[in-house]
Residue frames relative to the residue before (quaternion, step in Angstrom):
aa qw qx qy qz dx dy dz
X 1.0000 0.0000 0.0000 0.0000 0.00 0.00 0.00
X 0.4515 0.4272 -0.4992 0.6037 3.94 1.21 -0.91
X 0.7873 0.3278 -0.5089 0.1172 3.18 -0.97 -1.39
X 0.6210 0.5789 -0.2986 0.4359 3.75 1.40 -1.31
X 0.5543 0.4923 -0.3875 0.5480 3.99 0.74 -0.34
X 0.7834 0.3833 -0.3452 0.3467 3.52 0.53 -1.15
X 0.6321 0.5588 -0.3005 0.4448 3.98 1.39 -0.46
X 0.3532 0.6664 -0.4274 0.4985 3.07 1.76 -0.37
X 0.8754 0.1697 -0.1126 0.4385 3.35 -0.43 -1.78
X 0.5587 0.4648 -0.5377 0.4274 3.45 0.34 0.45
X 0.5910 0.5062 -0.3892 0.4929 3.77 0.89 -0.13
X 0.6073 0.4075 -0.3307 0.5965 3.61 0.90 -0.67
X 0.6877 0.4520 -0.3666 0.4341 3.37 -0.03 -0.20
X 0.4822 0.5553 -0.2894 0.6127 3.75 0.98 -0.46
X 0.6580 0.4797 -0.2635 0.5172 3.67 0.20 -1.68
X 0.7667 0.4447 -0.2298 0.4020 3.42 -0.15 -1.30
X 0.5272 0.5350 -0.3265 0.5738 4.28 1.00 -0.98
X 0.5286 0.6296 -0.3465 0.4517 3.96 0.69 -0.97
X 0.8073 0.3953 -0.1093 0.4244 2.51 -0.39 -2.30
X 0.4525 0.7406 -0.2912 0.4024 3.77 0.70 -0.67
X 0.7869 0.1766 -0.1037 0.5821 3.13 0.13 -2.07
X 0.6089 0.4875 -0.5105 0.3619 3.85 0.11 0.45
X 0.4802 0.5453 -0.4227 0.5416 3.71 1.36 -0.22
X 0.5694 0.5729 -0.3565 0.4696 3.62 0.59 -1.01
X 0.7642 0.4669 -0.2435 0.3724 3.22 0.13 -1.62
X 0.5655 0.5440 -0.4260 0.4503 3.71 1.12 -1.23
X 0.7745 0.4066 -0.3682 0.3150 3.19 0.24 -1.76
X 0.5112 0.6813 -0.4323 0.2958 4.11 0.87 -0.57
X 0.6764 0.4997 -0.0868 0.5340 3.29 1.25 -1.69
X 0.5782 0.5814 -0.3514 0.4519 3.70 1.23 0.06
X 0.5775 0.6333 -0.0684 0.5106 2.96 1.48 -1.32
X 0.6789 0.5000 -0.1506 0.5162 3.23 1.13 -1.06
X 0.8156 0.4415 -0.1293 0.3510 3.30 0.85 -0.70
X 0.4121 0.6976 -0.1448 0.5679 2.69 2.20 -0.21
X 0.7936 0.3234 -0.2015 0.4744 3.12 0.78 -1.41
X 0.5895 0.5974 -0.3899 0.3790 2.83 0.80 -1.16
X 0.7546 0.3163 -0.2654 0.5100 4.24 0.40 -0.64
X 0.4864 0.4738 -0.5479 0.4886 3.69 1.16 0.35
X 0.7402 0.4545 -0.3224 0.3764 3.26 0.50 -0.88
X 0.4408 0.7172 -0.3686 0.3944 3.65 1.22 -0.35
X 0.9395 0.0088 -0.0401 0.3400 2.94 0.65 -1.48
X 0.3872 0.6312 -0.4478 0.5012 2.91 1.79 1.08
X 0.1772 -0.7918 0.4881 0.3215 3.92 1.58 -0.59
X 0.2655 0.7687 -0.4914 0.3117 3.10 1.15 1.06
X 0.2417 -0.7553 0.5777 0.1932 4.12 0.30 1.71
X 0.5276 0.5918 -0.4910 0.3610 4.04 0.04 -0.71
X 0.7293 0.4063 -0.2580 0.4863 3.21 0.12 -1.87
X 0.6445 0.3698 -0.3971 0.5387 4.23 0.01 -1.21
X 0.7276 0.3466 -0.4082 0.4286 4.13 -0.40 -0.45
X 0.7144 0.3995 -0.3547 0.4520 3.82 1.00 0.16
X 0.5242 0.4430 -0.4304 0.5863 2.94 1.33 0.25
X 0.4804 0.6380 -0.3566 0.4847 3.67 0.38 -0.52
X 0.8420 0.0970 -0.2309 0.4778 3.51 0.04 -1.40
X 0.4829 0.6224 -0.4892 0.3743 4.03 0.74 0.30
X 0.4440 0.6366 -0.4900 0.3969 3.53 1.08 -0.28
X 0.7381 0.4873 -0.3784 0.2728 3.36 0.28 -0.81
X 0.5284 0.7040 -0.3243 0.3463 3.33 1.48 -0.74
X 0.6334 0.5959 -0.2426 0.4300 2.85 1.55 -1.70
X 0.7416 0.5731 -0.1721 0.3033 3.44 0.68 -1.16
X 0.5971 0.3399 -0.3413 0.6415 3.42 1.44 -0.71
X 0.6173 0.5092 -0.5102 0.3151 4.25 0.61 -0.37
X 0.6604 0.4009 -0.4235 0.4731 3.74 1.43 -0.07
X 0.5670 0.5818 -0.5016 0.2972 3.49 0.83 -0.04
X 0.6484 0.5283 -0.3411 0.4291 3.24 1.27 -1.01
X 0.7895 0.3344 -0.4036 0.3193 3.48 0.24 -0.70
X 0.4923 0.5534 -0.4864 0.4635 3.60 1.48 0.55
X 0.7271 0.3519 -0.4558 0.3739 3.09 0.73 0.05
X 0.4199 0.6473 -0.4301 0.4688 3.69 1.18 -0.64
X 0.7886 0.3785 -0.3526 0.3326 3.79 0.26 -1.13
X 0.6297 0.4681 -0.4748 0.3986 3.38 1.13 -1.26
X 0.5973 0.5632 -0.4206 0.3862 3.97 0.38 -0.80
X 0.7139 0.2091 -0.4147 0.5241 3.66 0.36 -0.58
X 0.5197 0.4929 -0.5813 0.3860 3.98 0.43 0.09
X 0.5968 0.7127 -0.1887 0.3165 3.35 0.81 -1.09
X 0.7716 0.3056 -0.1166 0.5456 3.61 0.89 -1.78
X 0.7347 0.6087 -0.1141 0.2767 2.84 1.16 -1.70
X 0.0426 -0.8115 0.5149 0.2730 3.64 1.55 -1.11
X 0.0201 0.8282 -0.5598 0.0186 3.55 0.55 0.47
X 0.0471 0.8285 -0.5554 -0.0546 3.70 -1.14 0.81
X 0.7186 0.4243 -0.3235 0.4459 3.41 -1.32 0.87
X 0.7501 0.0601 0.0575 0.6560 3.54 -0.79 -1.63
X 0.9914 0.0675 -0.1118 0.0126 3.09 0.06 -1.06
X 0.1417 0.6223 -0.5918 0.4923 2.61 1.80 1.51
X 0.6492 0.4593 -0.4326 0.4249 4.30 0.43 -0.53
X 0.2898 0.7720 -0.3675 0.4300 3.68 1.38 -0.55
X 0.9002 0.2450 -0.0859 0.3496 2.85 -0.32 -2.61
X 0.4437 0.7143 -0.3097 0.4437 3.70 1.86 -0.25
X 0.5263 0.5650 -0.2277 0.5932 3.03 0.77 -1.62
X 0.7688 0.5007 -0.2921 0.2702 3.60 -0.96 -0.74
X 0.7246 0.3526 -0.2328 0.5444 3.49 0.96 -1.57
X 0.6358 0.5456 -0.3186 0.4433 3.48 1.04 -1.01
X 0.4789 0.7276 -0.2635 0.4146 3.81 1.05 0.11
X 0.8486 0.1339 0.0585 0.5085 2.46 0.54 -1.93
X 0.3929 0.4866 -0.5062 0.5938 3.62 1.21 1.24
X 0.5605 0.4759 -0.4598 0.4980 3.79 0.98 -0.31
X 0.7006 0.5220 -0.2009 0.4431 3.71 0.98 -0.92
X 0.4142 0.6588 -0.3638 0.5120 3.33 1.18 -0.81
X 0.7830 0.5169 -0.1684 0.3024 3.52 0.23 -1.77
X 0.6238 0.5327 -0.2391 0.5196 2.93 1.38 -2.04
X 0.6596 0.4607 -0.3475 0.4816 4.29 0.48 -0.57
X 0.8563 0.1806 -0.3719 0.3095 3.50 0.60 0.23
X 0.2743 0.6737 -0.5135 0.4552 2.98 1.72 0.77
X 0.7376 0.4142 -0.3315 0.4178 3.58 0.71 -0.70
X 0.5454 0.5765 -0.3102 0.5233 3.04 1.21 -0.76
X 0.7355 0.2670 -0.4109 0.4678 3.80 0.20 -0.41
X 0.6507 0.3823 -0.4446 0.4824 4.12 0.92 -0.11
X 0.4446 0.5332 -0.5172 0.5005 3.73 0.83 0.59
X 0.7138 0.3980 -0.2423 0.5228 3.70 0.60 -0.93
X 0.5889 0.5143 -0.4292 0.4522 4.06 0.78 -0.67
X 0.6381 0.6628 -0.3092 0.2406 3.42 1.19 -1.21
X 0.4542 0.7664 -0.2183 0.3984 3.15 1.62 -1.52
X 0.6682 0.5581 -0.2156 0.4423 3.32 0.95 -1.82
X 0.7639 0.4967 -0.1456 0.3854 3.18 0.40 -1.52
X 0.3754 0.6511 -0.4332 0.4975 3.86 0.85 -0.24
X 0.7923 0.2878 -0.2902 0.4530 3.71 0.28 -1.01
X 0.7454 0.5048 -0.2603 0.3490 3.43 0.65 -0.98
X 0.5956 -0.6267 0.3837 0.3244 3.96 -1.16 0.36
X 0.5958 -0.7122 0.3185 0.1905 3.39 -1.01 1.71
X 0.4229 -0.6862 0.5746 0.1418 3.40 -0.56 1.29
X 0.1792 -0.8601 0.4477 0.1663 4.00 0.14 0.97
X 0.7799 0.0087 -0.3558 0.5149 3.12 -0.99 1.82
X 0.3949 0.6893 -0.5346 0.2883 3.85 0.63 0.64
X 0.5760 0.5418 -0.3668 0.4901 3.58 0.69 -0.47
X 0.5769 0.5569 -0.2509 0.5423 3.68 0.79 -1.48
X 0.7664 0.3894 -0.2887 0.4215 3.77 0.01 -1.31
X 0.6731 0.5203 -0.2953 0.4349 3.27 0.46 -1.11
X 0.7611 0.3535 -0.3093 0.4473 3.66 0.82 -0.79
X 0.4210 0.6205 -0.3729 0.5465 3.51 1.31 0.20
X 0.8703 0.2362 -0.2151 0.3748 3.50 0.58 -0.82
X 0.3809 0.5895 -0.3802 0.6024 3.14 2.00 0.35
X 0.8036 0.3690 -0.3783 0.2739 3.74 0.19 -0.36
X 0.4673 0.6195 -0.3368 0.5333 3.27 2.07 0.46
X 0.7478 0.3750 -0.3703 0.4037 3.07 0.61 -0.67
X 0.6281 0.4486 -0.4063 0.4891 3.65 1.51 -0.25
X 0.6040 0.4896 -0.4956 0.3870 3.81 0.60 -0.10
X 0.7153 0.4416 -0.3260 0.4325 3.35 1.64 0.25
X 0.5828 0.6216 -0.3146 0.4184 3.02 1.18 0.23
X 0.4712 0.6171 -0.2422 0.5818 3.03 1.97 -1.04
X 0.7919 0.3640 -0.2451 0.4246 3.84 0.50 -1.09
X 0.4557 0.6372 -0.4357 0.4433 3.76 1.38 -0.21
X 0.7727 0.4464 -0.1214 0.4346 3.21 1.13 -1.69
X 0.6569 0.4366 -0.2395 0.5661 3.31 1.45 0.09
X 0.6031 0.3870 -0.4532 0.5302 3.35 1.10 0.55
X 0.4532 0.6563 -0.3984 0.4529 3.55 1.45 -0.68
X 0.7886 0.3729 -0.2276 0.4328 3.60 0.45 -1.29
X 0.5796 0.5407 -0.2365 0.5619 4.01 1.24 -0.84
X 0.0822 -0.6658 0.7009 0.2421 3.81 0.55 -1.39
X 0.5623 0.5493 -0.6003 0.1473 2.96 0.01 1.17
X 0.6202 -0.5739 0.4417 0.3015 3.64 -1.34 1.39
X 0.7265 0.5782 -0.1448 0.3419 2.93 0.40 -1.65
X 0.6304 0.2671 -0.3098 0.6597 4.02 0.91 -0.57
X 0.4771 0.6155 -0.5003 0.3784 4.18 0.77 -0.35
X 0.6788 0.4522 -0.1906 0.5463 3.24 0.45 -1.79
X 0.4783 0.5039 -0.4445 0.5654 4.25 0.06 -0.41
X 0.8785 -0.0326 -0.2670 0.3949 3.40 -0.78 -0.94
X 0.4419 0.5997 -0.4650 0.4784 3.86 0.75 0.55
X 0.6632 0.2445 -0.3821 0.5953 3.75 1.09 0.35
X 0.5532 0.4608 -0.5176 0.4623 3.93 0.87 -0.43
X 0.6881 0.5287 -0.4633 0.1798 3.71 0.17 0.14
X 0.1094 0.7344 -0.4881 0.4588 3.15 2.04 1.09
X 0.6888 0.5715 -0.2407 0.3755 3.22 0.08 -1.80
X 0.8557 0.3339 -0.1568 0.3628 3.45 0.29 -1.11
X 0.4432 0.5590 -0.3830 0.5868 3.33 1.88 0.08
X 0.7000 0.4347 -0.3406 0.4528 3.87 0.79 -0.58
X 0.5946 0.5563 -0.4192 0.4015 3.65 0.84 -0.79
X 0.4231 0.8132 -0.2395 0.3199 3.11 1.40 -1.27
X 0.7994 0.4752 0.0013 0.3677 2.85 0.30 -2.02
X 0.6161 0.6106 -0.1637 0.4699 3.05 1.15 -1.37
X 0.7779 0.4668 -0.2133 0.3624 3.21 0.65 -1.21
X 0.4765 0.6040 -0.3184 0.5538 3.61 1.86 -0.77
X 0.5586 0.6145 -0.3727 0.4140 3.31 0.92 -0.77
X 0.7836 0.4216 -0.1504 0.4309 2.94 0.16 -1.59
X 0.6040 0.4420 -0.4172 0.5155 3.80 0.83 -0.79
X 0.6213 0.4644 -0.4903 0.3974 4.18 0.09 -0.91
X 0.7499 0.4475 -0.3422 0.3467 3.51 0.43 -1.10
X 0.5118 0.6412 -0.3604 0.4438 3.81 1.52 -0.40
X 0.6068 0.4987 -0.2252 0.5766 3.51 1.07 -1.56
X 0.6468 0.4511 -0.3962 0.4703 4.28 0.32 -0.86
X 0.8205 0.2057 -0.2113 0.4897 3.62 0.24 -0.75
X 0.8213 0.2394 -0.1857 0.4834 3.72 0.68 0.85
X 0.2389 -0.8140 0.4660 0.2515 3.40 0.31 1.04
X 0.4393 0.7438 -0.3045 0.4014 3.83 1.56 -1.00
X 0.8155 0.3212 -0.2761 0.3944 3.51 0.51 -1.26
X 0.2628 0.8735 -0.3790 0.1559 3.86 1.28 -0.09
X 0.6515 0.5385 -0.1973 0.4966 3.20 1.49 -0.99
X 0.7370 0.3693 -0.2374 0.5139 3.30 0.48 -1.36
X 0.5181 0.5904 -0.3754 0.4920 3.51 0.63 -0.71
X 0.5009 0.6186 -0.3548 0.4905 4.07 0.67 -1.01
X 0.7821 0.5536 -0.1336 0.2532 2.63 -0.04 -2.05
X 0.6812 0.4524 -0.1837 0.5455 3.26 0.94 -1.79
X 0.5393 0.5620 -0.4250 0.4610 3.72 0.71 -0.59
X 0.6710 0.5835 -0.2427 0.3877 3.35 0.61 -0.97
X 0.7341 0.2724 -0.1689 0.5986 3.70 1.11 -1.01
X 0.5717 0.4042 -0.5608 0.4418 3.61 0.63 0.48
X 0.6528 0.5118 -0.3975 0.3924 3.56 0.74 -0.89
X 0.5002 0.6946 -0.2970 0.4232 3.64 1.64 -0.23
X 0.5679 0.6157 -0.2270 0.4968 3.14 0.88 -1.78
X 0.8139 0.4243 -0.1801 0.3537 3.39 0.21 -1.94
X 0.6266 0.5703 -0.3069 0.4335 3.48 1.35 -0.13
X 0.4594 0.7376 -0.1392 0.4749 2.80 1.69 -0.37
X 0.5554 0.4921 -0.1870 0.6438 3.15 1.23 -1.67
X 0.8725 0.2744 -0.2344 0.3295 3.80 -0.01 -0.68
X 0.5698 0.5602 -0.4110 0.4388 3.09 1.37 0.41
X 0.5789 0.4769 -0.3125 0.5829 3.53 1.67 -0.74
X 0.4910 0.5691 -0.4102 0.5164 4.11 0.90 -0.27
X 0.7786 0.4052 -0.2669 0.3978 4.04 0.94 -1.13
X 0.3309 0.7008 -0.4277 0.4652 3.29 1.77 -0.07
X 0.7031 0.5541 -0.2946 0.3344 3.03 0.26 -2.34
X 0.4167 0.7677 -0.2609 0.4110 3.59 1.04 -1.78
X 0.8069 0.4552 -0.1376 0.3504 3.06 -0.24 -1.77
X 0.4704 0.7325 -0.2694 0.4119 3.22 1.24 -1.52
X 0.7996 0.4705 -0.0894 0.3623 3.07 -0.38 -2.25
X 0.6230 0.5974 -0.2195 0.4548 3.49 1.38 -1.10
X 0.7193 0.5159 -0.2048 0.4179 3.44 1.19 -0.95
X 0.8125 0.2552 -0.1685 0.4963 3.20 1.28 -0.85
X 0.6211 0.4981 -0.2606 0.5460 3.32 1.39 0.29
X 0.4308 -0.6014 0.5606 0.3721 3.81 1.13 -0.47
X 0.9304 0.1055 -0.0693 0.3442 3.91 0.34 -0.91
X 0.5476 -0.6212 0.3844 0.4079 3.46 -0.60 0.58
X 0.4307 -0.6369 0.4978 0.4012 3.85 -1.00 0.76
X 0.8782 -0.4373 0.1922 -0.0244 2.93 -1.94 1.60
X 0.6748 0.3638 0.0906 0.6357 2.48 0.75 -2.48
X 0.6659 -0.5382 0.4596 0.2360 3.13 -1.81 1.78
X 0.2856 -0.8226 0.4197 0.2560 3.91 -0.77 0.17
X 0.6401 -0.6989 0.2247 0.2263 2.69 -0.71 1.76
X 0.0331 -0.7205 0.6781 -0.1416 4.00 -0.54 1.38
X 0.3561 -0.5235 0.7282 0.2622 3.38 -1.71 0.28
X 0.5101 -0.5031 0.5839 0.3817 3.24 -1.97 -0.20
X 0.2844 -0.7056 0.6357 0.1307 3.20 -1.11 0.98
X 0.6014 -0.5520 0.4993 0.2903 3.44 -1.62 1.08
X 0.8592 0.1861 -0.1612 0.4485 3.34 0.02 -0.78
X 0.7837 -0.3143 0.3803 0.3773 3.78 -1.15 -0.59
X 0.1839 -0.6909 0.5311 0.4547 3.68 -0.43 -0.22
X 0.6109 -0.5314 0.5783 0.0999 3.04 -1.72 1.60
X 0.0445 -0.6415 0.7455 0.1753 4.49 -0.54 0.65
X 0.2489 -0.7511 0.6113 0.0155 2.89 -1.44 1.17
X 0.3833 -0.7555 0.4636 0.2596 3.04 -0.40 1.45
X 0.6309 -0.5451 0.5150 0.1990 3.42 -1.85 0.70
X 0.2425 0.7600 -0.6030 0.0065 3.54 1.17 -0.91
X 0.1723 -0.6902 0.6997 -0.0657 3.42 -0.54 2.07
């Protein structure tokens, strides 16, 4: 009975070190996302090239906790919760992985933009629609740590919101590019980091997801809730 009590809490302890280094990891990719749109619209190259070289951090902090999980899947044979747990976790922190080089690639777009003529109120907007998608990312990762469905599901409908800024903002760039052939580039460009941003929004929405999975066993039902978007989706390259 010791020896079974004692594999017990050494397995929770494991679990818990995980779960841990994915809080870390959120809070890294917060940080990231922040800067990365301060620096947007401050054209501030320092800040975007420190974001840039933090990616890597991000990138080996999801390797480890893929490996940490497969090993306690591995030693540990975990079943039930907390074999969905050790699921849950890797499938997280590939959602993060992503979210760090979305910023990372609007750190590098920024670079561009520095030379080219200022698209008025784009910096502002863009950080407006960046601090939604992190107050949802923040609350994904706070239901992860709480289990709680209920705040999961919340930011799994706020990802309306960020499909409309979205939209808006294409708006607002076509009509920039119609009455100035000059602004075509930057305009691009910016198209390019909102369509980022918004990936973002769905990558902190696949968290939520994840959530609901963990404390329910099954992924929610109902289709997830999207607006129509004006244009096509835009694939955004990874440009590792």
């Amino acid at each position: 009975m010791n020896s079974e009590r004692h594999i017990v809490s050494a397995f929770d302890r494991d679990l818990e070190t995980v779960q841990a280094l994915v809080v870390k990891m959120g809070g890294m990719v917060e940080a990231a996302i922040t800067d990365a749109a301060t620096a947007l619209e401050r054209r501030d190259e320092e800040l975007a090239e420190d974001v840039r070289r933090r990616d890597r951090a991000i990138d080996e902090l999801e390797a480890q906790i893929n490996h940490e999980a497969a090993r306690l899947i591995a030693l540990r044979a975990p079943q039930a919760t907390d074999l969905r747990t050790a699921l849950t976790v890797i499938k997280i922190a590939a959602s993060l992985e992503r979210v760090g080089d979305y910023a990372k690639n609007i750190a590098k777009r920024s670079h561009v933009l520095i030379d080219m003529p200022q698209i008025e109120g784009s910096g502002a907007a863009l950080r407006r629609m960046s601090l939604v998608v992190e107050g949802m990312l923040k609350d994904a990762l706070d239901a992860f740590i709480q289990r709680d469905e209920g705040l999961a599901a919340d930011v799994r409908a706020r990802d309306v919101e960020v499909d409309q800024m979205y939209n808006a903002l294409f708006r607002s760039f076509l009509t920039y590019m119609m009455e100035d052939p000059r602004n075509i580039t930057a305009c691009m460009h910016l198209h390019f980091i909102t369509k980022n941003i918004e990936r973002m929004g769905d990558h902190a929405t696949s968290i939520a997801e994840q959530v609901i999975y963990l404390v329910t066993g099954a992924m929610p039902e109902e289709a997830r809730p999207k607006t129509d978007s004006v244009v096509r989706p835009v694939t955004t390259e990874r440009e590792d």
